[in-house]
N, C-alpha and C positions, 0 to 999 in steps of 0.2 A: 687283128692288127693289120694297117694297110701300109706298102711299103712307103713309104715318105722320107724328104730332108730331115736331117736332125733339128732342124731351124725349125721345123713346124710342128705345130700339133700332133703329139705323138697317140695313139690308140693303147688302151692298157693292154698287157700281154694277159691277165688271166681274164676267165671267162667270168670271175666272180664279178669284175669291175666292166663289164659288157654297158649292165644298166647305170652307169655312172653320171650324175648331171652333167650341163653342161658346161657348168661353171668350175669343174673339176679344172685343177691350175695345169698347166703346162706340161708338158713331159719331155725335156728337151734332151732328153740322152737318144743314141743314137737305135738303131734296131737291134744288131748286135748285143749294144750294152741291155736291153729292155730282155731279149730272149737269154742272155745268159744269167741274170739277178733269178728268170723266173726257175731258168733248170737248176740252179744252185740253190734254190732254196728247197726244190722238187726231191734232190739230194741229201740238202742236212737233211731235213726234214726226215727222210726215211722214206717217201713218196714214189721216189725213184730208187730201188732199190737195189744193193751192190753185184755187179754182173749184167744189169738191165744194156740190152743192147740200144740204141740213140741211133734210128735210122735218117739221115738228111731228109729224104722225101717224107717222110712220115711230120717229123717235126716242123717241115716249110707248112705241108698243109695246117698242122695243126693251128699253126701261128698267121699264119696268112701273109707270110711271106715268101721272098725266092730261096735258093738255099743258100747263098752268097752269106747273107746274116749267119746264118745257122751252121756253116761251117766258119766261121770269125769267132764265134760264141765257144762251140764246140772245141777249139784251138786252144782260148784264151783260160775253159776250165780243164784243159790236160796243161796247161800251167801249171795250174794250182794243183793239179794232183786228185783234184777231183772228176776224174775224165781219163779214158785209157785210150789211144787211137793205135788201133791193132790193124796189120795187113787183112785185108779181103773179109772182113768183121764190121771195120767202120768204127765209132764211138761208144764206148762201153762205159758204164758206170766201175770206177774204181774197185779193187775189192781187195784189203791187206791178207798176205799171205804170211804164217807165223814169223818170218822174219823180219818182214816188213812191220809188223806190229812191232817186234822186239828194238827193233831198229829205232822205230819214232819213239818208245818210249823211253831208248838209250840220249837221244835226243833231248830231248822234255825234262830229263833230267837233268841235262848239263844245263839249260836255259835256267829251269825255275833253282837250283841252286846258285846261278850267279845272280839272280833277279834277289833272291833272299838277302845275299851278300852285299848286294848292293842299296838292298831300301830300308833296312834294321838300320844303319847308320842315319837317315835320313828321316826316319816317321819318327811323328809326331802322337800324344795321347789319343787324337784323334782317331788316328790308322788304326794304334795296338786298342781301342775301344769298338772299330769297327771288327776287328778282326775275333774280337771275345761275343759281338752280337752275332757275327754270322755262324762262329761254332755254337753258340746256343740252338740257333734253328737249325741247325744239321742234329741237335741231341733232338729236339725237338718233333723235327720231321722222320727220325728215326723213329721215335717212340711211336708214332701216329702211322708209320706204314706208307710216309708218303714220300715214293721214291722219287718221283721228279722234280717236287719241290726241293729235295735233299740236297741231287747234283744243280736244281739252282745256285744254292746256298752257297755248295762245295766251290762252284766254278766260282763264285762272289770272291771266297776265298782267296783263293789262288789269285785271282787279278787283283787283289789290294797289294801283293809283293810286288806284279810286275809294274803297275803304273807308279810306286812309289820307289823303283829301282831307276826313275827318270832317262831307262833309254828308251828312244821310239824303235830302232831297230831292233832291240831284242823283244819289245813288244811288240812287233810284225810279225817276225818269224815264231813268236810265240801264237796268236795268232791263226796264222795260217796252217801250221803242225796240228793245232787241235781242230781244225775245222774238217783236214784231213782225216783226223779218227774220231771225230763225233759220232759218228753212228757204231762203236764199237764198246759204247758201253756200259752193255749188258756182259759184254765179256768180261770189259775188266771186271766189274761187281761180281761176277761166277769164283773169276783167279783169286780176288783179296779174301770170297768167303763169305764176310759181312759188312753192314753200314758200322756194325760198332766196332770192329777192326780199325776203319776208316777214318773214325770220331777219336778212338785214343790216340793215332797218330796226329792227328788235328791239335788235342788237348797240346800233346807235349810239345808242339811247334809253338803255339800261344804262350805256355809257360816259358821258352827261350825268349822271345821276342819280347814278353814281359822284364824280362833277367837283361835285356838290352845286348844279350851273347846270341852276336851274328854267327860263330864258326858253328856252334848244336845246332841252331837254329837251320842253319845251310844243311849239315850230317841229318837234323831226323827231315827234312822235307827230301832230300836224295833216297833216303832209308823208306820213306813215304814211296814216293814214286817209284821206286825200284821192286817193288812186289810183287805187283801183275807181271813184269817182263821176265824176272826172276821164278814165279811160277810156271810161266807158257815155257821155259827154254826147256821145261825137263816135262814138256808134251809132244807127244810126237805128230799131233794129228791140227790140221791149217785152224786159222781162225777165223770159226764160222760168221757168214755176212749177217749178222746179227741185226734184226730192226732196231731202232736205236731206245732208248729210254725215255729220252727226252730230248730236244733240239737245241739244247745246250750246246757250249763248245769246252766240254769241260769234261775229262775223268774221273775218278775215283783216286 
């Protein structure tokens, strides 16, 4: 990457897209924006993993810029929570500590039950149809052993409430929360036990939303969510930086 105007032809940040034609379209985001997409995905991803120290000189070379970008970038994801900027350390990859864990998912619950509350009034055959195919493939991908396909499914799930509860800001900070603990879980799936845990709780959320009854509907998806944090609080010991499952942005 060579450092340039935002105005001009931008060089890709990975090295996968080195060999890239020339006809490759434009890349008009600025450097900053180019080198933080790439550590944020480095991130979800598991690539970069939780504690990974993020030294400025190290990552200027790597990207072939100054460090100017690279402390912008570095800023913009201790925003997000994804980035810890610690005294005489520099930038650290995130890493939830048992409370912190407890915390987002004390969180997550309050969102996805007002999200419930809000889109049961609102969906249509459509949604409550979506929502009985997507728990099909979580019975499915259970039975098959296929865990990542599963928390696709799962995560499918769960954003048919939030997009059909028509606010954009509870769908941001919904959002953002889970991108924060995507790489955690393996954890949750250790707390709930099992996928078929997982899947009856699913069932009987479909069954309320079928019944058009928002109040169950809101009680078992809080009851849902509340398990993994409900199990960690009575562990005493942090929760481990787990490689993630899948690069979903989605729990159990």
């Amino acid at each position: 990457m060579t450092e340039t105007s935002s105005q001009t032809e931008g060089s890709p940040v990975g090295a996968a897209l080195d060999d890239a034609p020339v006809e490759t379209r434009v890349d008009n985001r600025t450097l900053w924006e180019q080198v933080r997409e790439k550590l944020r995905e480095d991130i979800l991803s598991g690539s970069l993993a939780p504690g990974t120290v993020l030294s400025e000189v190290a990552l200027a070379e790597s990207f072939g810029v100054s460090r100017g970008p690279i402390r912008e970038a570095l800023g913009r994801l201790a925003a997000e929570g994804l980035v810890t900027i610690k005294p005489r350390r520099g930038a650290v990859v995130t890493e939830l500590t048992r409370d912190e864990f407890i915390d987002s998912y004390q969180v997550r619950e309050a969102l996805e039950t007002l999200a419930v509350s809000l889109a049961i009034p609102r969906m249509g055959p459509a949604e409550v149809d979506e929502l009985r195919a997507l728990h099909r493939q979580m019975v499915d991908h259970a039975e098959r052993g296929e865990v990542n396909a599963f928390f696709e499914a799962n995560a499918a799930f769960h954003d048919v409430f939030i997009k059909a509860s028509g606010n954009r800001r509870l769908a941001e900070m919904y959002k953002r929360l889970l991108e924060q603990t995507a790489r955690y879980l393996a954890h949750s799936l250790a707390l709930r036990g099992s996928l078929g845990k997982s899947i009856a709780e699913h069932a009987a959320i479909v069954e309320a939303v079928e019944a058009g009854d928002a109040d169950s509907a809101a009680r078992l998806m809080a009851d849902h969510i509340e398990v993994p944090q409900r199990l960690e609080e009575t562990d005493e010991h942090p929760v481990p930086p787990d490689q993630p499952v899948t690069n979903t942005n989605e729990g159990t």
